[in-house]
N, C-alpha and C positions, 0 to 999 in steps of 0.2 A: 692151443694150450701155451705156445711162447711168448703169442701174442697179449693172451688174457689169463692169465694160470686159473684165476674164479670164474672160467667163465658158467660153470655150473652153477655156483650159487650164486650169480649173475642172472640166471634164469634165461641162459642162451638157449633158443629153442632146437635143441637137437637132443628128441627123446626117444628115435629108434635107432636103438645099434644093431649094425649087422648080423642078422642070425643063423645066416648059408649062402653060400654063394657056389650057383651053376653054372658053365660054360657050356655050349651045347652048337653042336656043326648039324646043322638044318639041311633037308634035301625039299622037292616039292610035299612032301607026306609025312618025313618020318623026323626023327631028333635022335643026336647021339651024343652021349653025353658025356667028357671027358671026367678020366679018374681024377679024385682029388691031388693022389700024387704026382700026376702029369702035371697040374696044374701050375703055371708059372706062377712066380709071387705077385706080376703085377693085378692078377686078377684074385689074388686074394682080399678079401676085406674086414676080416678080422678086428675087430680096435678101430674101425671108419661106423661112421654115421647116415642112414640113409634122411637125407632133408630136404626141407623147401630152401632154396638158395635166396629167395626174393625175399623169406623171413628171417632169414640170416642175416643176410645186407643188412635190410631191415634193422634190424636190433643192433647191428655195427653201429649204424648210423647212431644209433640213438645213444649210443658209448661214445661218440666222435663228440656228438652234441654236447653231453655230460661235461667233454674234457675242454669245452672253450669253440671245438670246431665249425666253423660256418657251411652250411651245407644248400648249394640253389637250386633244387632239382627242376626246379620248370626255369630253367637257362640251360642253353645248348654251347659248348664253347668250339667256336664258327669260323674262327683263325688263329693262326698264329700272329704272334708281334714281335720284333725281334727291335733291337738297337741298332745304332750306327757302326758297332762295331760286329754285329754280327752277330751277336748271342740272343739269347730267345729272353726278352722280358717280358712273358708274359700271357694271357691268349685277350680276345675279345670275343664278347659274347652276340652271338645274331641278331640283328635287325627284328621288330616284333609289329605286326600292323604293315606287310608287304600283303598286295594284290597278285594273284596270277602270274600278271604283265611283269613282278618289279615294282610298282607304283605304290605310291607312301597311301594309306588310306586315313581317314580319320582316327583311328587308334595306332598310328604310326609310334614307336620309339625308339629312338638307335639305340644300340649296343652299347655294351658296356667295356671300355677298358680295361683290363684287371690286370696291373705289373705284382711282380714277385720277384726275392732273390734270389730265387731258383724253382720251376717248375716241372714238374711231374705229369709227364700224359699216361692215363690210364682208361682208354678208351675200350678197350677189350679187339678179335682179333678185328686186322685190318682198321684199324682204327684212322678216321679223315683226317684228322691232324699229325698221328705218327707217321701215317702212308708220304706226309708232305717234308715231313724230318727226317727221315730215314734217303727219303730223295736229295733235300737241299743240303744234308751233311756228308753221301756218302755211306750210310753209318751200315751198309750192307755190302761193301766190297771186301772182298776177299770172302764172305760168306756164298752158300748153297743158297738157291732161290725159297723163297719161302712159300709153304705147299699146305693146304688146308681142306678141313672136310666140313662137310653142312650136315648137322645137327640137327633134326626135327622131332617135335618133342609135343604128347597131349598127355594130361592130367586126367585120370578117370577115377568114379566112385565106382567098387564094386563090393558084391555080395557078402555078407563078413565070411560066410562061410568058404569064401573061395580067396581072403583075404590072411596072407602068411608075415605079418611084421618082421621086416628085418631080412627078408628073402630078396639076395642079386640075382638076376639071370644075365649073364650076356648069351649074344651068339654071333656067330658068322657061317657065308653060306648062302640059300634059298632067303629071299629070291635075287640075290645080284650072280649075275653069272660070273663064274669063278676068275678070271680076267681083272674084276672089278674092284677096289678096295674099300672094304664097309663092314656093319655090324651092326647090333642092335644092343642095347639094355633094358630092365625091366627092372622096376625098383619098388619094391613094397614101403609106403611110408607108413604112417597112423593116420588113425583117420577112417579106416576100409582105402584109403586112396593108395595108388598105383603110379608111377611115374612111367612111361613108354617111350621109347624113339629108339631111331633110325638115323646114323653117320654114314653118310658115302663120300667116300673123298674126292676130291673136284681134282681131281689129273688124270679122271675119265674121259674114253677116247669116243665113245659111242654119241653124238647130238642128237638122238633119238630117247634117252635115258632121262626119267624123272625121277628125281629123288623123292619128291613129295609120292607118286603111285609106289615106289619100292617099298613104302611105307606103310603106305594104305594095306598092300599085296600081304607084306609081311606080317600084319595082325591075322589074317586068315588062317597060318598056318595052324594042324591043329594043337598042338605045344601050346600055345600062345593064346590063343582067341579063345581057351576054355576059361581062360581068368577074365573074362568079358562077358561072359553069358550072363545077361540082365543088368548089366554095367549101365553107367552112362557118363559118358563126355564131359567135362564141365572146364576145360580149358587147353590151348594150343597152341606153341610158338615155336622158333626158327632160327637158327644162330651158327654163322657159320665159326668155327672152330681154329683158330691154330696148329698147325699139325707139323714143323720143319724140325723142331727138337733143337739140340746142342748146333748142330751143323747150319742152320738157317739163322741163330739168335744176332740179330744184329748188334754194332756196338751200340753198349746203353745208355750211354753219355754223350753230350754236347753240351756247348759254352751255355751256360744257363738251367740246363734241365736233363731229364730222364726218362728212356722208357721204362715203364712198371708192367706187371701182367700180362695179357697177352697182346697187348700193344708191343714188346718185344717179342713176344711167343713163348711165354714161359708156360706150356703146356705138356703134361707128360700124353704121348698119346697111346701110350700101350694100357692105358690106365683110362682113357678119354676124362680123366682128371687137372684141372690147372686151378682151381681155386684157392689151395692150399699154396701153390707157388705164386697166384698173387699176392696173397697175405703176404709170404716172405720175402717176394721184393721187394714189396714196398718196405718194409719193415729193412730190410739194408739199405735201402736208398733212403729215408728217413734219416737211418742214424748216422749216412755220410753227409746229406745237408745238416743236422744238428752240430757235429763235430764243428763242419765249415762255417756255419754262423757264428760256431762259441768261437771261432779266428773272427771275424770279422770278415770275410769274405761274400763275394754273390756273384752271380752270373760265369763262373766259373764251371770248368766239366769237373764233376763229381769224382776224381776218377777211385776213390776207396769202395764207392761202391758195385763197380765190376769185379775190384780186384777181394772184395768181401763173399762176392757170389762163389769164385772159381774155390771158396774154401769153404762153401758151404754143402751141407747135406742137400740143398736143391741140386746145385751142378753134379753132385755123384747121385742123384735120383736119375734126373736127364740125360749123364753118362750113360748108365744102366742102362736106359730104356730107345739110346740113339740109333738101333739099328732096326725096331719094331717097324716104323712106317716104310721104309723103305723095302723090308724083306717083306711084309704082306703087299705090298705094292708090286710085287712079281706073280702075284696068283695066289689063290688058296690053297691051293697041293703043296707049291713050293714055299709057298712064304708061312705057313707052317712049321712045314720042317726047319725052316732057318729060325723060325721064333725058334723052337725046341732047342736046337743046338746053342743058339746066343741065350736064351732067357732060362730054359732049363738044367742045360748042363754046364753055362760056362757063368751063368749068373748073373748077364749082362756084362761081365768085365774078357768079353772077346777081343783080340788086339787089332783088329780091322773096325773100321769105322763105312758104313755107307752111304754112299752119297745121294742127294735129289739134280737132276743133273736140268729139268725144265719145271718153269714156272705152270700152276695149272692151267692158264688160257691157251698155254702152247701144246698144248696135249690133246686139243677138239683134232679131230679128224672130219674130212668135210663125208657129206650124210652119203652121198651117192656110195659109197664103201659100207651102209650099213642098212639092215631092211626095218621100218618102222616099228617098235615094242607096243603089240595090241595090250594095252593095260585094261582090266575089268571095271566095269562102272560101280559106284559106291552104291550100297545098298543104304546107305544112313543110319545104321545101325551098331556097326562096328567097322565100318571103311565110311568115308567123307568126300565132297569133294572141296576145291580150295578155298572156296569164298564161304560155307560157312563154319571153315577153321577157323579164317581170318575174321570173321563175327566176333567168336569167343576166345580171341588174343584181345578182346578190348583194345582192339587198335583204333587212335585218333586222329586224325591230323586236323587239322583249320581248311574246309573245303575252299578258301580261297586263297589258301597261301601259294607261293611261287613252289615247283614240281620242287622236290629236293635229289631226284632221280634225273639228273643231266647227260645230254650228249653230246662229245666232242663237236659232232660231225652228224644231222640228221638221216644224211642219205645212206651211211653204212649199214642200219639194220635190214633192210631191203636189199640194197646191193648187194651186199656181201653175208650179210648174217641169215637170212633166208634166201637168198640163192644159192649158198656153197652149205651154208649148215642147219638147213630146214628150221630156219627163228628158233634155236635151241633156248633165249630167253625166254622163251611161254612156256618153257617146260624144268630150266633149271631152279625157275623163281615160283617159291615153296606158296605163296600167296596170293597169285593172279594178278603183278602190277603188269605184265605184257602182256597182249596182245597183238598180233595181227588181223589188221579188219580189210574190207575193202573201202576203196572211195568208189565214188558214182561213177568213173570210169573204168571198173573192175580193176584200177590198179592197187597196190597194194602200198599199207601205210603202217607203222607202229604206234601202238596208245599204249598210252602209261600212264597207267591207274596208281597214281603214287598215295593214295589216299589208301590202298591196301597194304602201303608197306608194312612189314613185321620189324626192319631195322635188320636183315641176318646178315648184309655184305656181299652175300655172292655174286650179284651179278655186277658186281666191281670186281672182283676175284675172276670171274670165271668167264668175261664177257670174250671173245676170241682176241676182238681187236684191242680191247680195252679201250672202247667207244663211252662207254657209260664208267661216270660218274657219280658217286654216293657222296653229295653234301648235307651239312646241320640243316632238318628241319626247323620249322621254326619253336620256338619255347622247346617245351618239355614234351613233344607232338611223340608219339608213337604204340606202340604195345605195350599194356599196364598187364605186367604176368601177377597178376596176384595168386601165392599158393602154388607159384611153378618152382 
């Protein structure tokens, strides 16, 4: 509404507003369901919209178009460019027409140069090019590590009759063991359609733990799996989330450019909400590079627009909500009670702040400390297994492009990743790009099915050593959520 006051009669597609919103602490069997007056605000939704986010964008886009804006969505931008002096002019866009090996093919094209007087990365979390800015600047010292959950998420049609427009469910609970930091949502849109998934936060100790089977597990329950009966599937994706809040935001600025969204982290997570606070940073950082162009300036640090945030309604939003990940992140019994006391009684303006004290790869515990999680096989009906989610994410890539899924170091998944933490990549990665196979010498090797990827980050996030590397695919190569 700051952004676009018409955007109604604009015919922005957002035509179900919230019409009840559940919380509910799950056991193997049963649901319990918190009083409304318990209910902390950040799970209120009142005055919010449940919607497809990809028709959102969508129609953004075509408001950007409207206004002059160039938009290249089949380009990938694949580096950074900086000056002599050190400021960022700019990025370049990937190589198009690479083989396998690297090698130019007949449809070869280089990249594209693209300078700017200041540029803005908005790559979402973990983002390839922020993760290389936030390194070469610094711009995360003196901050908490930055700590994130993975998000998995299917679209189903169901029965109208079992269909409540405008109905939120969250929950926590069954089935991550209480230890574990996660939850689920359930989102009635139009349509008869239902949005579902499943957040486990990645500073999980267990290497035996699938986020993709918690998920599967958790439609079963029977709460949940009664809004399925006669359902069906029709879309699936993966996205690992920003979750460090106020205490993790790196600084937003350097000579040249910005982070925007959750390229900084501007995620609420007691809300598993951040799309509103991308709008609004971009939306401050827009009108500190506007300001600085009507001076004549460029490649300069931004700096009105960090100093525009700490006075904004976003930073007393993420004030409010800075002690959520960290107090659930002690258990469900206890991090509970501390939501209650910080979000219910003191309103989020509690005078302690809590801190993340390790990054999540430093959180794996090696496997011999834990006994393998028998997870149920999918019946294909209302549980899946991975490859044919990753079908209907319309994920694409160029079968002969170069992997985009890199490793430092080939011999660490073997040596170290499967002998100390049983190949926890075959099991943290929501789409089946790992594997461990044999060679003809019964020794053991790693494939990577990077034609599977869904694009979610984590196993750039989550890998122990941080062996693996998440580079631009090529073009516009990836998962087409449409209606997600």
């Amino acid at each position: 509404s700051e952004l676009i006051p018409d955007w109604k009669e604009q015919g922005a597609p957002l035509n179900v507003p919230v019409s009840e919103d559940r919380f509910l602490f799950l056991s193997a069997s049963k649901a319990y369901r918190t009083p409304s007056w318990l209910l902390p605000a950040c799970f209120q939704n009142h005055g919010n919209y449940v919607i497809s986010l990809s028709n959102v964008t969508r129609w953004l886009g075509q408001q950007a178009e409207a206004l002059g804006v160039e938009i290249f969505p089949g380009f990938a931008a694949a580096e950074v460019l900086y000056d002599e002096d050190g400021s960022v002019k700019g990025v370049a866009t990937g190589n198009l027409g690479l083989d396998k090996q690297g090698q130019p093919t007949g449809e070869f094209q280089l990249g594209m140069a693209l300078h700017a007087k200041y540029t803005f990365f908005a790559e979402g979390a973990r983002g390839h090019l922020g993760k290389q800015l936030i390194s070469n600047y610094g711009l995360d010292q003196g901050r908490d590590p930055q700590t994130y959950a993975i998000g998995i998420k299917e679209l189903w049609e169901i029965k109208p009759e079992l269909h409540r427009p405008g109905l939120v469910i969250h929950t926590a609970g069954w089935p991550l063991a209480n230890d574990t930091y996660g939850g689920s949502f359930l989102y009635h849109m139009d349509n008869n359609q239902v949005a579902v998934g499943y957040v486990v936060g990645l500073a999980y100790e267990n290497p035996y733990l699938s986020p993709f089977e918690e998920f599967q597990r958790y439609k079963t329950h029977p709460e949940i799996s009664r809004f399925f009966a006669g359902g069906k599937r029709i879309s699936y994706g993966a996205r690992a989330i920003t979750a460090g809040g106020v205490q993790s935001l790196p600084k937003l600025v350097f000579p040249g450019g910005a982070l925007i969204g959750c390229d900084a982290g501007f995620l609420n997570a007691s809300r598993i909400k951040g799309s509103h606070a991308a709008i609004k940073s971009g939306m401050l950082a827009a009108e500190a590079a506007f300001h600085a162009l009507g001076e004549d300036r460029q490649r300069d640090e931004l700096s009105s627009y960090p100093a525009a945030f700490e006075q904004s309604w976003l930073k007393e939003e993420l004030h409010k909500a800075r002690n959520f990940k960290p107090s659930m992140s002690r258990g469900l019994v206890t991090g509970t009670l501390l939501v209650g006391i910080d979000q219910v009684l003191l309103g989020g303006r509690a005078p302690w702040t809590m801190h993340h004290a390790h990054a999540d790869h430093e959180c794996l515990k090696p496997a011999s400390q834990f006994a393998p999680i028998a997870y149920p096989k999918p019946d294909g009906k209302l549980t899946f297994d991975r490859l044919s989610s990753v079908f209907i994410s319309n994920t694409n890539h160029s079968e002969n492009q170069p992997a985009h899924l890199t490793l430092k170091d080939p011999a660490v998944p073997v040596q170290v990743n499967l002998a100390q933490y049983a190949g926890p990549e075959a099991r943290y990665c929501p789409a089946g790009v790992y594997e461990f196979v044999k060679n003809e010498d019964h020794s053991d090797r790693l494939q990577i099915n990077a034609q599977n990827c869904v694009h979610c980050k984590t196993c750039d996030i989550k890998d122990p050593t941080q062996n693996i590397v998440w580079v631009t695919p090529e073009g516009g190569g990836g998962p087409n959520y449409s209606g997600m």
